[in-house]
N, C-alpha and C positions, 0 to 999 in steps of 0.2 A: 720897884716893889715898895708899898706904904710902911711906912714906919710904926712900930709897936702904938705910938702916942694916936694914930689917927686912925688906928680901929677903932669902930665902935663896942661900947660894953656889951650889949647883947649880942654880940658875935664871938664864936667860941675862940676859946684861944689856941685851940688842934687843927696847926693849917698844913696841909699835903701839901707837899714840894711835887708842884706841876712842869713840865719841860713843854717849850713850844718849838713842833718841828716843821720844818720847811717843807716837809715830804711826807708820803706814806712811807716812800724805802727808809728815810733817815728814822720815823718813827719805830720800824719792823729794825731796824739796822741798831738803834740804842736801846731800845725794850729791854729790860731785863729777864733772863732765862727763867723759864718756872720747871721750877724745883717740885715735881710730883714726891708725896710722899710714899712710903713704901705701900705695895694692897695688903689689905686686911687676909686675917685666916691662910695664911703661905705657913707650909711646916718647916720645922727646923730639919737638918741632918738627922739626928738621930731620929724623928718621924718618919723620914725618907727611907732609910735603912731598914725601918720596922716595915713601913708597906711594901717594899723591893721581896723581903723574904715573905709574906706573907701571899706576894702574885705568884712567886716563883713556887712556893709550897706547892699551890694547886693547883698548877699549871702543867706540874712533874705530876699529882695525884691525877690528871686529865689523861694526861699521855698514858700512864700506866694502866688507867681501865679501859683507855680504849688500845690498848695490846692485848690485854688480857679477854677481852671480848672478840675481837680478829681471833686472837688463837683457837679461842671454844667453836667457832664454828668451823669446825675440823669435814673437810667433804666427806658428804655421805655416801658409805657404800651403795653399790645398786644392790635392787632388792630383786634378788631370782626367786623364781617361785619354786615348790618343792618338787622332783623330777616324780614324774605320774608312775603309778604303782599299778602294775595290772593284777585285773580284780577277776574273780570267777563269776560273779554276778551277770547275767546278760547273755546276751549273744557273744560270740567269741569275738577276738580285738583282726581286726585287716590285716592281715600281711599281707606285703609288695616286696616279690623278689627284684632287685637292684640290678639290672643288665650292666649298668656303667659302671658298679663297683669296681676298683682298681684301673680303670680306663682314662679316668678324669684325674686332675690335681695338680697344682701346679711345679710338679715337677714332672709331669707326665708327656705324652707325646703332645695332646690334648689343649693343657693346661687347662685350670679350672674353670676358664669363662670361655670355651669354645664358641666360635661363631656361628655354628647352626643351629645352635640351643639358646641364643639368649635372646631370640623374637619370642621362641616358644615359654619359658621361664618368666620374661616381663609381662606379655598378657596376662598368662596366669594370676602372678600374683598382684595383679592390679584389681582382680575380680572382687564381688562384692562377698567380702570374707566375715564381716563383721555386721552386726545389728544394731542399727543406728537410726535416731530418728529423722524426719523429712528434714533437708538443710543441714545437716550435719557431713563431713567430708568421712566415707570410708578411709580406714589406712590400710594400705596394701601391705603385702606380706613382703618380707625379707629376702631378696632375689641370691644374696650372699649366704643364707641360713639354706634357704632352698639347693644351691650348686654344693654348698658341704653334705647335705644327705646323701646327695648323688656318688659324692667321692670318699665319704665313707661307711656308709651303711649298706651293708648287703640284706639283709631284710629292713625295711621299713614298716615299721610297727609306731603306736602312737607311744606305746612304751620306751623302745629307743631313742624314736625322734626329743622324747621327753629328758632321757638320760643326758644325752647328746645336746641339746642345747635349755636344757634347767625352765623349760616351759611346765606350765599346768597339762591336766589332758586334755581338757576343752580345745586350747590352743594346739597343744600339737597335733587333734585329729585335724587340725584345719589345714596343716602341712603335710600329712600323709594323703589327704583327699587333695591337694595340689601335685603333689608327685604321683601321685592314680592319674590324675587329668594327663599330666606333662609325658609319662613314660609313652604312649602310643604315638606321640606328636614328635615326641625325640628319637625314635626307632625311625621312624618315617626320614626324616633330615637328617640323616647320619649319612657320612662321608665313605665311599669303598673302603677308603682305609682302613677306616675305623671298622666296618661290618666287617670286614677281612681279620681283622684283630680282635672282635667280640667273637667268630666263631672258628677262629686258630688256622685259616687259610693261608700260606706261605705264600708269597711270590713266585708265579712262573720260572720254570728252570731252577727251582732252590728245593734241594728233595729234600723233606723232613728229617730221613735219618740216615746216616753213613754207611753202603753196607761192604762189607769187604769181600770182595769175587774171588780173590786169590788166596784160600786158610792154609796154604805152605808157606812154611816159615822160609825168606828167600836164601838162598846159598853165600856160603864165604865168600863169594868170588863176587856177588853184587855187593857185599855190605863192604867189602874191601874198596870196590870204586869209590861206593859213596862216601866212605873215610876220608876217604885221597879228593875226594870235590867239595865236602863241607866241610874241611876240616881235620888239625888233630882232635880237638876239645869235644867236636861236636855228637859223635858218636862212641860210645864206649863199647868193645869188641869183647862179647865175653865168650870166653872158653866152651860153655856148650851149642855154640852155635857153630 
C-alpha cells in the first residue's frame, strides 16, 4: 500500500479500503450484509387499529342489509282467483249430475285414481283447452282437480267447480266441459262391481233385507236350551216370556 508521501497532490485524499479476493465465494462469503432501510408510508399501530374498526364497521353494516333484504322477500302467497258467481244474465249455467259421487276417493273401495278412468281423464285433459298462438305449448288441465270433481261434487256446475277449486268462470267452464266429455267414457269402463254398487245390486245369494217367517215369540222351553248353550251372561230370561 503507497505511503501518504508518494501520492500525488491532485489525487484526492478520500481513499476506499478495497479487499482483494481469491474467489467469487470468498467475495459473496466477506461482503458486508445490506442493511435495507425501513419502506416508506407503513402505518403505525394506532393507524392499524383505526383501519381494523373501520373494515370491521362495514363489513357488520354489509352483513346486516343483506339479512335484512333475505327477510323482506317473504314468499308470495299464491294468487286464487275470485270463486265465479252465477249470474242470471244468459242462458242458464250446465249442470252435470255426478254418477261417481261418493263411489270414488281415496278412502273408498275405488280410490281416487281408479284404473279404468285414468286413460279416459289423461286424454281429456291433454285436449286443446286453452287459446294460444301458432308455436306456443297448450297446457293441459289438471288430471288431480278433474278426479276431485268426481269424488266430490254431485252436481257439476261451473259455479261449484268454481267454489271448489278458487278458479275464474272462464276456467272452470273448461272443467265442467271436461267432465261432460269424460262422464259417457267412464260409464262405459266401469267395472261389474262398481256398476253393481252405483245401482244397489247385492250379490248373489245375499238378500237385501231380513225377513222373519216365524212372528211367535218362541216358548220358555227353547229360550231355556238356548240359555244352557250360550251361556249364563248371554241371554237375559224375563218374566214375561
Amino acid at each position: 500500500m503507497p505511503s501518504p508521501a508518494s501520492i500525488p497532490a491532485d489525487v484526492p485524499t478520500e481513499i476506499t479500503a478495497t479487499r482483494l479476493y481469491t474467489s467469487a465465494d470468498d467475495a459473496g462469503f466477506f461482503a458486508p450484509a445490506h442493511r435495507a432501510g425501513p419502506p416508506p408510508n407503513l402505518l403505525n399501530p394506532a393507524q392499524l387499529a383505526d383501519l381494523n374498526r373501520r373494515f370491521g364497521s362495514r363489513a357488520d353494516a354489509l352483513i346486516e342489509s343483506h339479512i335484512q333484504s333475505i327477510m323482506a322477500k317473504a314468499p308470495k302467497a299464491p294468487v286464487i282467483a275470485a270463486p265465479a258467481k252465477p249470474s242470471k244474465r244468459g242462458r242458464p249455467p250446465k249442470v252435470l249430475t255426478n254418477p261417481f259421487f261418493g263411489h270414488l276417493g281415496p278412502t273408498g273401495r275405488y280410490s281416487r285414481y281408479p284404473h279404468f278412468a285414468m286413460d279416459v281423464i289423461v286424454g281429456i285433459s291433454r285436449l286443446e283447452w286453452h287459446s294460444h298462438r301458432p308455436g306456443q305449448v297448450s297446457k293441459p288441465l289438471s288430471v288431480r282437480r278433474l278426479m276431485w270433481i268426481l269424488e266430490v261434487l254431485e252436481e257439476v256446475t261451473a259455479a261449484t267447480v268454481g267454489e271448489l277449486l278458487g278458479l275464474a268462470t272462464r276456467h272452470a267452464q273448461r272443467y265442467v266441459k271436461a267432465i261432460e266429455l269424460a262422464l259417457p267414457r267412464l260409464m262405459k269402463c266401469r267395472s261389474q262391481s262398481l256398476i253393481d254398487d252405483m245401482e244397489g245390486n247385492l250379490p248373489v245369494r245375499l238378500a237385501k233385507f231380513w225377513e222373519d217367517t216365524n212372528p211367535e215369540p218362541p216358548c220358555p222351553e227353547d229360550l231355556a236350551k238356548l240359555h244352557r248353550a250360550m251361556g249364563i251372561d248371554a241371554i237375559e230370561l224375563t218374566p214375561h216370556v
